[in-house]
N, C-alpha and C positions, 0 to 999 in steps of 0.2 A: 709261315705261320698265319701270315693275316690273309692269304687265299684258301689256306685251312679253317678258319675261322669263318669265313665270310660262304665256304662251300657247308658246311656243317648250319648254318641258320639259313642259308637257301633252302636244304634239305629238310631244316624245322619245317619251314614256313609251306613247302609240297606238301610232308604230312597233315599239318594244319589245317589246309585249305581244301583238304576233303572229308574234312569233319563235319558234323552241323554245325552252325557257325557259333550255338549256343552253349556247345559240348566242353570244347575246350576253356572255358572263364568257368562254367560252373565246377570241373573239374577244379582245374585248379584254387577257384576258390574253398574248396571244402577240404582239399589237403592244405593249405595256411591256414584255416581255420581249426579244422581239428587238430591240428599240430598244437602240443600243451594246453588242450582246452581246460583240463582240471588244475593247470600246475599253481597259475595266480587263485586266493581262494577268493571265495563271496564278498564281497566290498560293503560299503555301508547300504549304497541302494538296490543292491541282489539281495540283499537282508531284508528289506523292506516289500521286495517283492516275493519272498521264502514266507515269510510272515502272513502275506495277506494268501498267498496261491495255498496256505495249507489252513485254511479258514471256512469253515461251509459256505455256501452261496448267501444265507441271510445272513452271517456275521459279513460277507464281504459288503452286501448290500448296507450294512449300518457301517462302514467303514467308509465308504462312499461318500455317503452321506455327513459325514463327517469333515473327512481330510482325503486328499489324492481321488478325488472321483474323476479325473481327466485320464488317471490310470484302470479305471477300475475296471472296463471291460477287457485291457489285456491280464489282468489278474483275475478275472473270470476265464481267462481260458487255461492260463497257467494253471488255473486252479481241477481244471480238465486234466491236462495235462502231466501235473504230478501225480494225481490218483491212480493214472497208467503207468507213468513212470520213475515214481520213486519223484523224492528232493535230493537227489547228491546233487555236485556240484556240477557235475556233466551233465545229468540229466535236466539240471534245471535252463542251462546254457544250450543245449542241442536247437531248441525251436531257434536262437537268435542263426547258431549256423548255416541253419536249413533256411530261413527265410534269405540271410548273405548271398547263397549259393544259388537261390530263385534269381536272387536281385542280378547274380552277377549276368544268367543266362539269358534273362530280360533286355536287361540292357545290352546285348549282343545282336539279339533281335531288334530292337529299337534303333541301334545304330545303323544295322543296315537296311532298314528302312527309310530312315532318313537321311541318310550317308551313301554308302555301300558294302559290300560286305566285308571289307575288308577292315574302314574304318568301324563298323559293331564287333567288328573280332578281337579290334587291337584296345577297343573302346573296353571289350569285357577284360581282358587279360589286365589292361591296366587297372582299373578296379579290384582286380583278384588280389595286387602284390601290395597296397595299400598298408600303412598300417593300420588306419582307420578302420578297414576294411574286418581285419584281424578282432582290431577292439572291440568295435560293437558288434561284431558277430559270435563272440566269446561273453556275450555280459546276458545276463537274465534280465532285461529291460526291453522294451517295444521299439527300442531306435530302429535294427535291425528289422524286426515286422513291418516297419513305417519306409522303409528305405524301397523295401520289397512292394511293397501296394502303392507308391509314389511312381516306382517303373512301370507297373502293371497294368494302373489307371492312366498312364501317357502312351501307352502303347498299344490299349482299346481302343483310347483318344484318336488316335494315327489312323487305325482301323476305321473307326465310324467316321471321321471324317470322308476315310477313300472312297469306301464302299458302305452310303450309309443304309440301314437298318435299324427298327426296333429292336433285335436283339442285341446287334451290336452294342446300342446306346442303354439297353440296361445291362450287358455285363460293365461299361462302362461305371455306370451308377454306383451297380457294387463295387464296385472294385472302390470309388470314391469315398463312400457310406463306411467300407471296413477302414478306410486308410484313416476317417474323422474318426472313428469309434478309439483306433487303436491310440494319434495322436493327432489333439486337434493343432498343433502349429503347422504339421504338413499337410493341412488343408491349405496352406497359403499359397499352395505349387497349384492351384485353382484358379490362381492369377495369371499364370501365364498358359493356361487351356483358353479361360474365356478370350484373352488377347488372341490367340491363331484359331481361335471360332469365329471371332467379330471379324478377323481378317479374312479367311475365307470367304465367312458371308460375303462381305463386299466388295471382293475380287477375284474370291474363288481360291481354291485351296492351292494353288500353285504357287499364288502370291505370297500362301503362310507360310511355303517351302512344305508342303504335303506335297507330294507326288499321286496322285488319280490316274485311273486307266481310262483309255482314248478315248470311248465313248463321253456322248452327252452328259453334262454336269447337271441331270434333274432333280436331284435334290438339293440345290443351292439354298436357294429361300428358305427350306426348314434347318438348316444347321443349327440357327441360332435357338428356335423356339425346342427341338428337339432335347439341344444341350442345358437349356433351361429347365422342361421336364426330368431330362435325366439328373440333374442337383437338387431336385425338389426331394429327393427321399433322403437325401445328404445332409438339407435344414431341419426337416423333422426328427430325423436321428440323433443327429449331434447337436443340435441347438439347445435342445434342455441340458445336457452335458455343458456346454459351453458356459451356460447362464449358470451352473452349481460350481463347475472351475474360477469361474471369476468372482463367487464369492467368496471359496477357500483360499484364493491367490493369495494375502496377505498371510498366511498362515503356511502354505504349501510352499512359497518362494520367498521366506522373511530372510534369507541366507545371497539372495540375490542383489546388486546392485545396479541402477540405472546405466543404460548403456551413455559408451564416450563415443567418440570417432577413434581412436589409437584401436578397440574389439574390433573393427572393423581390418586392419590390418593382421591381427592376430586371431582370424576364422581358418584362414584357409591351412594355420597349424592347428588349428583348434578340430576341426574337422577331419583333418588326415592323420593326425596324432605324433606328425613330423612337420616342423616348420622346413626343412628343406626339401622333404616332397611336396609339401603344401606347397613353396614356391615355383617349384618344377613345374608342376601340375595348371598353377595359373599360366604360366607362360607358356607352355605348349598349348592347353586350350586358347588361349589369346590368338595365338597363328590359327588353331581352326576355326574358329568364330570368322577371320577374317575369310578363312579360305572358302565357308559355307555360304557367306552371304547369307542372301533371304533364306537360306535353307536352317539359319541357325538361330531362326525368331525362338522356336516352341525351346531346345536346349537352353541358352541364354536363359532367357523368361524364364524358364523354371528353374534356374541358380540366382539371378538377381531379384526377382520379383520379392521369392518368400524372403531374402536375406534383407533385403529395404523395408520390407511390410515391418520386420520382425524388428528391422533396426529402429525405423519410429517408433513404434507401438513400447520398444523400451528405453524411449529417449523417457519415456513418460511414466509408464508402469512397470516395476522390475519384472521382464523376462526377457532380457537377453543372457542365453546362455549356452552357447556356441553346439553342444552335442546335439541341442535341439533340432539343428539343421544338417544333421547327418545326409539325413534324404535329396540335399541337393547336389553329393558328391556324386552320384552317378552320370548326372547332365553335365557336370562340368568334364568327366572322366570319356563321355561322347564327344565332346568338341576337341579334345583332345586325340580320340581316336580318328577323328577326322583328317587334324592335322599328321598323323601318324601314316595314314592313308594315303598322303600325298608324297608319300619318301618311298624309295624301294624298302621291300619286305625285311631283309637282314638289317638294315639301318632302324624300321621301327624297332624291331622284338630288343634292339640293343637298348633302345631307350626304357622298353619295358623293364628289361633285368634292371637297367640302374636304377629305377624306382623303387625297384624291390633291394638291391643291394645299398641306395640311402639308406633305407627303411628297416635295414637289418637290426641296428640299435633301437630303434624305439619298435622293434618286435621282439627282441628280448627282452626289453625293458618291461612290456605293458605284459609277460608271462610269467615275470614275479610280484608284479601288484598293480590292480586297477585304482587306486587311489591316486589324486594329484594333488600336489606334483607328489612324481614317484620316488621320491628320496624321502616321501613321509609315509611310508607304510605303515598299516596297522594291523597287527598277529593275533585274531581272536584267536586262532588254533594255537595257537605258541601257550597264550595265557590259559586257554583250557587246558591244555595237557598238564600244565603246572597243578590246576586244584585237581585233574583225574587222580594225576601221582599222589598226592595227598591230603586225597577228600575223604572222611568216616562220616559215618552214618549222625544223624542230628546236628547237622552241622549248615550255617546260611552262609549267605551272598550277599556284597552291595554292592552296589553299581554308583560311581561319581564322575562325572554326574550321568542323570538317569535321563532327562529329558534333553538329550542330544541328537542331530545327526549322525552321532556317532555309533548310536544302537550295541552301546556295548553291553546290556544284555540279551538281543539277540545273537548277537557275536558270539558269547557263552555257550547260548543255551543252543545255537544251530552245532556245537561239536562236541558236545557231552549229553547222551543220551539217559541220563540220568543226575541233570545238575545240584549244589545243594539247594535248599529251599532260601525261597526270593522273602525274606520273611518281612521286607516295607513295604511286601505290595497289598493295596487293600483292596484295588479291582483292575483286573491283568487288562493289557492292551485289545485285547480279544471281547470282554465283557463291555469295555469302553465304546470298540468302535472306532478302535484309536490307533498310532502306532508306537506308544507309550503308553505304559500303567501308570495307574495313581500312587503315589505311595502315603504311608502312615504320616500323620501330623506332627506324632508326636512317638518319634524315632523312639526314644529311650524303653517307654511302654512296649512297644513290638519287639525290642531286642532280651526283652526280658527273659530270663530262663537262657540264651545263648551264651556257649563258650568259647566258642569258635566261630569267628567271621571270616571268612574269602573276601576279601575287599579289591576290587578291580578298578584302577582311577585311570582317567585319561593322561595321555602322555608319560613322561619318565621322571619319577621324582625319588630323590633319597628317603624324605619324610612323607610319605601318601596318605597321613592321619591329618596334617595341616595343610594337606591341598583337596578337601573335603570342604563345603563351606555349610556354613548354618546350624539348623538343630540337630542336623543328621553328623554333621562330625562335632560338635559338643557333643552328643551321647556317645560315638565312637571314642574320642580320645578321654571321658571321663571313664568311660567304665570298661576300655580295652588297650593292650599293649602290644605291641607290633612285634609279634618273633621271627619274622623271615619275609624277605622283598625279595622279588624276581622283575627284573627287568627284561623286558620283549617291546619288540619296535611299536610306536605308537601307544604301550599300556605299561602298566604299573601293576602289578597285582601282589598283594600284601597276605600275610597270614597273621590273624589278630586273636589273643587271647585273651580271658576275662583278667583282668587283675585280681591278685592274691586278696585284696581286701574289701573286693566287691561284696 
């Protein structure tokens, strides 16, 4: 059986090796990927981005302007992007796929550039079986886009180095320009380019573990001023971005707390979305790192640089918040293939499957719900379908509370195509600029004339009229009686009638 086994992954590993070396990770990353893409629904912040991406270009511009402008130009494309293809749930999730799928094929190429073919192949597959990989390639958020243009721009990087060129060095730029636009904390993988630029410069690109062809090294001397030029449209772009994120910070991350030392140990689950392939995953890179030597400046550097940058920057200011650094799994998933490299072929792919076979529980896990932790799931659908079965006509909504992360009236309003009427709103999140509406001052006056309220509260409560707080449930529980609760994970949703002596 085990010379059975061991002749059947010899046999993988012939077919494999007359692939393109990029063929096989992107493959298989889009079959785990598309695997249940629709089955987990929209979370709180796919709601957040259904909301803005179905917003005209100046309502997003006043949105911007507002709150979440560090997101705003990937909701300008989103915002593209749904007009061709619908807001389902798939459709809204495909781009994060398709960038995964780029990212996986990239970083295959990258590694055997800097590796050899063998460790970019084992580099991509490992990437593909991720659960991380799964997550953020299944979510309607820019992580996924960010991860794709982090590989992209480090492997122009590789290019202009070898063989350097003005073109080179402006597809470089772009690629830089789109990765700040999309997200500016993986600008901080910027750290470890200028570090194997400066080294080159001053010892030549061999020294930074670039590999150049034989000829003369004549463009040494302009590396540096070149790569300087090429980040100059990168501070223009994203700078006035950066300077409106860091005035909304207080408002955009009040949910954040300053980073400890203890987040630091808990990245590398935070990032793969299994703490026991997270720790896998360290330890095999750890033996590539060693095995690459100088060869494993640019890798390294672009996993520890941004994760240190990001780690002071929120000893002090709250943004540490582990998804953020999505983008440095693929360098880490190279030094890994490196060491992967170094074993015969049937021994690596066995290490591959066991990544994917840890991984098998928290890839079921993250395909019935992207909230964390996952044992607190929340059923907008469950609760909609509750007021569809027994919505009539003149009949409102209220949402407790309304000014939440929780977006439980997006939640609502993204699965019933004809919700009842929001009747405490007095200017929707859309006219705001916002991602909440205002509501009424003075509840009682707005519910006037209503007989019927859909009352949706957060969490699971027997009595959902005293877990209402303020004017808004003083007018609820004076002027309305509760005839029927539904309980669905994470919500509450209540059916309220006027009382007989109203």
């Amino acid at each position: 059986m085990g010379q059975l086994s061991e002749r059947s992954a010899g046999a993988a590993w012939e077919h494999l090796r007359r692939l393109p070396v990029w063929l096989p990770p992107a493959l298989l990353t889009v079959a785990v990927t598309v695997t249940g893409l629709g089955s987990a629904q929209l979370w709180r912040d796919e709601l957040a981005t259904w909301s803005a991406a179905t917003r005209s270009p100046g309502d997003l511009a006043r949105l911007a302007g507002t709150i979440d402008a560090a997101t705003g130009p990937y909701y300008l494309l989103m915002h593209g992007w749904t007009r061709v293809f619908g807001d389902s749930t798939i459709a809204l999730r495909v781009p994060a796929v398709l960038a995964m799928t780029v990212a996986a094929g990239l970083l295959a190429v990258l590694g055997a550039r800097l590796v050899d073919r063998r460790g970019g192949l084992f580099a991509g597959l490992l990437f593909a079986v991720l659960p991380g990989t799964s997550r953020y390639g299944q979510e309607a958020r820019p992580y996924a886009l960010a991860t794709m243009l982090a590989v992209l721009a480090t492997v122009l990087l590789v290019t202009a180095l070898r063989r350097p060129s003005w073109a080179r060095w402006a597809g470089y730029a772009a690629a830089v320009a789109a990765l700040g636009l999309i997200h500016l904390i993986a600008l901080t993988v910027l750290a470890a380019h200028a570090l194997v630029v400066l080294i080159a410069w001053w010892r030549g690109p061999a020294s930074a573990g670039i590999a150049t062809p034989s000829q003369p090294d004549a463009g040494r001397d302009r590396r540096v001023w070149r790569w300087l030029v090429a980040v100059v449209p990168v501070a223009l772009l994203t700078g006035p971005l950066l300077v409106k994120a860091r005035a909304q910070q207080s408002r955009q991350l009040n949910w954040v707390h300053l980073a400890r030392l203890d987040d630091l140990t808990a990245l590398p689950g935070g990032v793969t979305q299994s703490s026991v392939v997270g720790g896998l995953l360290v330890g095999v890179a750890a033996l590539g790192a060693a095995r690459l030597g100088r060869r494993a400046l640019l890798p390294v550097g672009a996993v520890l640089l941004p994760v240190l940058l990001l780690f002071a920057a929120g000893t002090v200011v709250p943004l540490w918040v582990p998804r953020y650094l999505v983008f440095v799994v693929p360098f880490a998933c190279l030094l890994a293939g490196a060491a992967l490299a170094a074993v015969a072929a049937p021994a690596a792919l066995v290490v591959v499957v066991l990544a994917g076979l840890l991984g098998l529980p928290d890839q079921a896990a993250l395909r019935r719900t992207h909230e964390w932790p996952r044992s607190a799931p929340v059923d907008y659908a469950g609760a909609a379908r509750v007021i569809a079965d027994g919505q009539r006509p003149g009949e409102a909504v209220v949402y407790s509370p309304r000014h939440s992360w929780l977006f439980l009236d997006l939640g609502i309003e993204y699965h019933l195509s004809d919700p009842p009427s929001d009747v405490l709103v007095t200017e929707d999140e859309v006219r705001r600029g916002d991602l909440w509406a205002a509501e009424c001052s003075q509840p009682a006056q707005c519910l006037a004339g209503t007989t019927r309220v859909w009352l949706v509260v957060s969490g699971r409560h027997t009595e959902p009229l005293a877990a209402v707080p303020g004017a808004k449930g003083d007018a609820l529980r004076r002027d309305f009686i509760v005839t029927q609760v539904w309980q669905r994970p994470g919500l509450t949703v209540a059916l309220l009638t006027s009382r007989p002596d109203r």
